[in-house]
TINU-531885 format. One line per 10 residues: number of its first residue (from 1); for each residue y, x, z of N, C-alpha, C. Coordinates in steps of 0.001 Angstrom, whole numbers. Example, Ala and Ser with C-alpha at 12.3 -4.5 7.8 and 13.67 -1.06 7.14 Angstrom:
// residues 2
1> -5690,13190,7800,-4500,12300,7800,-3300,13200,7800  -2250,12850,7080,-1060,13670,7140,30,12900,7870
//
This chain:
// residues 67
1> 8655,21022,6081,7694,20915,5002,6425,21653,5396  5315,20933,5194,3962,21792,5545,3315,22247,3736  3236,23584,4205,2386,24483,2807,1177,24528,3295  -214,24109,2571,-967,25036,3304,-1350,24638,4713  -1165,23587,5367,-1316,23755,6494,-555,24485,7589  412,25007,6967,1509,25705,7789,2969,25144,7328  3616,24595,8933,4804,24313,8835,5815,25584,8337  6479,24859,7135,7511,25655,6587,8792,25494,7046  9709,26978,7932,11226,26295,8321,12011,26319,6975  12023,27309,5898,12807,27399,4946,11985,27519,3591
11> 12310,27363,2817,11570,27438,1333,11308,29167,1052  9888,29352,610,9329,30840,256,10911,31206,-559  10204,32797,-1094,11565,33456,-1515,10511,33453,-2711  11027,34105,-3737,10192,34220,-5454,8987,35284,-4916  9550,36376,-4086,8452,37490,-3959,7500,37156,-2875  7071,36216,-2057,6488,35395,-1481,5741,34110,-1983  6100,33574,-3698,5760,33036,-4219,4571,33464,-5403  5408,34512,-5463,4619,35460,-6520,2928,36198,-5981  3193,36104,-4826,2500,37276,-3720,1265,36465,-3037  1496,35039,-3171,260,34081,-2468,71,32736,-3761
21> -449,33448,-5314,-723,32597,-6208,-1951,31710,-6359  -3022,31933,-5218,-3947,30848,-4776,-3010,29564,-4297  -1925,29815,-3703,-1303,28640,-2896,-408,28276,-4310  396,28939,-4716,1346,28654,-5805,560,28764,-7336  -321,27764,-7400,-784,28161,-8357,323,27769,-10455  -182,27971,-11028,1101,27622,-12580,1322,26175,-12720  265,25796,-12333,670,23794,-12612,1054,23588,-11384  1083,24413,-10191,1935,23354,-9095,3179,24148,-9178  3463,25430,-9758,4721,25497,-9922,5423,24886,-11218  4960,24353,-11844,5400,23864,-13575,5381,21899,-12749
31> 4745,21586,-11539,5204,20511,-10812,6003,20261,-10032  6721,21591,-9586,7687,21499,-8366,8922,21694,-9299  8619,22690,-10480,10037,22575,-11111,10395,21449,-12201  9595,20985,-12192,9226,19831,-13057,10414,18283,-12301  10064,18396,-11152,10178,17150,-10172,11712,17398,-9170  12460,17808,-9569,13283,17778,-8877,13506,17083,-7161  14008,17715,-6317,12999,16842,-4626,14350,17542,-3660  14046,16855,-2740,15307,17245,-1516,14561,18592,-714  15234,19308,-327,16982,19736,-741,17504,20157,-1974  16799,20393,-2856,17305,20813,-4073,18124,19728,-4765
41> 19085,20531,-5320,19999,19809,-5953,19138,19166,-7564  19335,17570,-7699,18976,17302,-8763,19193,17549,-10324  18604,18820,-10942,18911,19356,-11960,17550,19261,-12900  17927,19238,-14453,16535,18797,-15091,16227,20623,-15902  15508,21306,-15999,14836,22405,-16569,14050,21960,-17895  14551,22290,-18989,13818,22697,-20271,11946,22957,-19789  11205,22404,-20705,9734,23188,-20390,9804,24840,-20522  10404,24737,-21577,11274,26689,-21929,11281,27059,-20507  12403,26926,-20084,13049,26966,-18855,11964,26863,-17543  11229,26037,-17201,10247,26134,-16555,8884,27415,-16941
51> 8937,27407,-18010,8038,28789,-18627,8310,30143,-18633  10017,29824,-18463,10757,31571,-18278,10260,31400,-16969  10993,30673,-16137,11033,30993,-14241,9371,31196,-14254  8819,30800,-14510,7199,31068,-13555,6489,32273,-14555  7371,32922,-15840,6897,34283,-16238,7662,35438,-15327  8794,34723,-15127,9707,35918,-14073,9139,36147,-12815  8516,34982,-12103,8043,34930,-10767,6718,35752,-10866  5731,35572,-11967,4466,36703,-12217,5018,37826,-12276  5914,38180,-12812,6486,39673,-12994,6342,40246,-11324  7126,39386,-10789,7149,39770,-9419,6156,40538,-8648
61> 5052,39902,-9051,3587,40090,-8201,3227,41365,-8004  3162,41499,-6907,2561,43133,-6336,1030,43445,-6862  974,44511,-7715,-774,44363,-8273,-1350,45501,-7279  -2873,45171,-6576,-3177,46372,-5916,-3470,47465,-7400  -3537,48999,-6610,-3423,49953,-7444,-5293,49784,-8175  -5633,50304,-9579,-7103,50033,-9474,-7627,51112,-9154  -8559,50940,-8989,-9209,53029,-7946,-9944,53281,-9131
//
């Protein structure tokens, strides 16, 4: 899979997702979980459900400190 212009060997992890949100931005993650796609197993997510995972994945995000 190419991200970005860069070949991907395995799918990001959440804290890698969280961490480059220019690339992952909320509507392409509310499209990827939206769309079920290979390898992922075909499962359907609530909009709920799509709205928890991508508030959990912001949680994630490393904030720089503010000076």
């Amino acid at each position: 899979m190419i991200e970005g212009g860069i070949p991907q060997k395995e799918a990001p992890d959440c804290h890698e997702i969280a961490n480059n949100p220019k690339i992952y931005t909320h509507q392409r993650l509310e499209a990827f979980l939206s769309n079920p796609h290979f390898p992922m197993r075909k499962f359907t997510l609530s909009k709920s459900d799509i709205q928890n995972l991508i508030a959990f994945i912001d949680n994630l995000r490393i904030h720089p400190p503010k000076p």
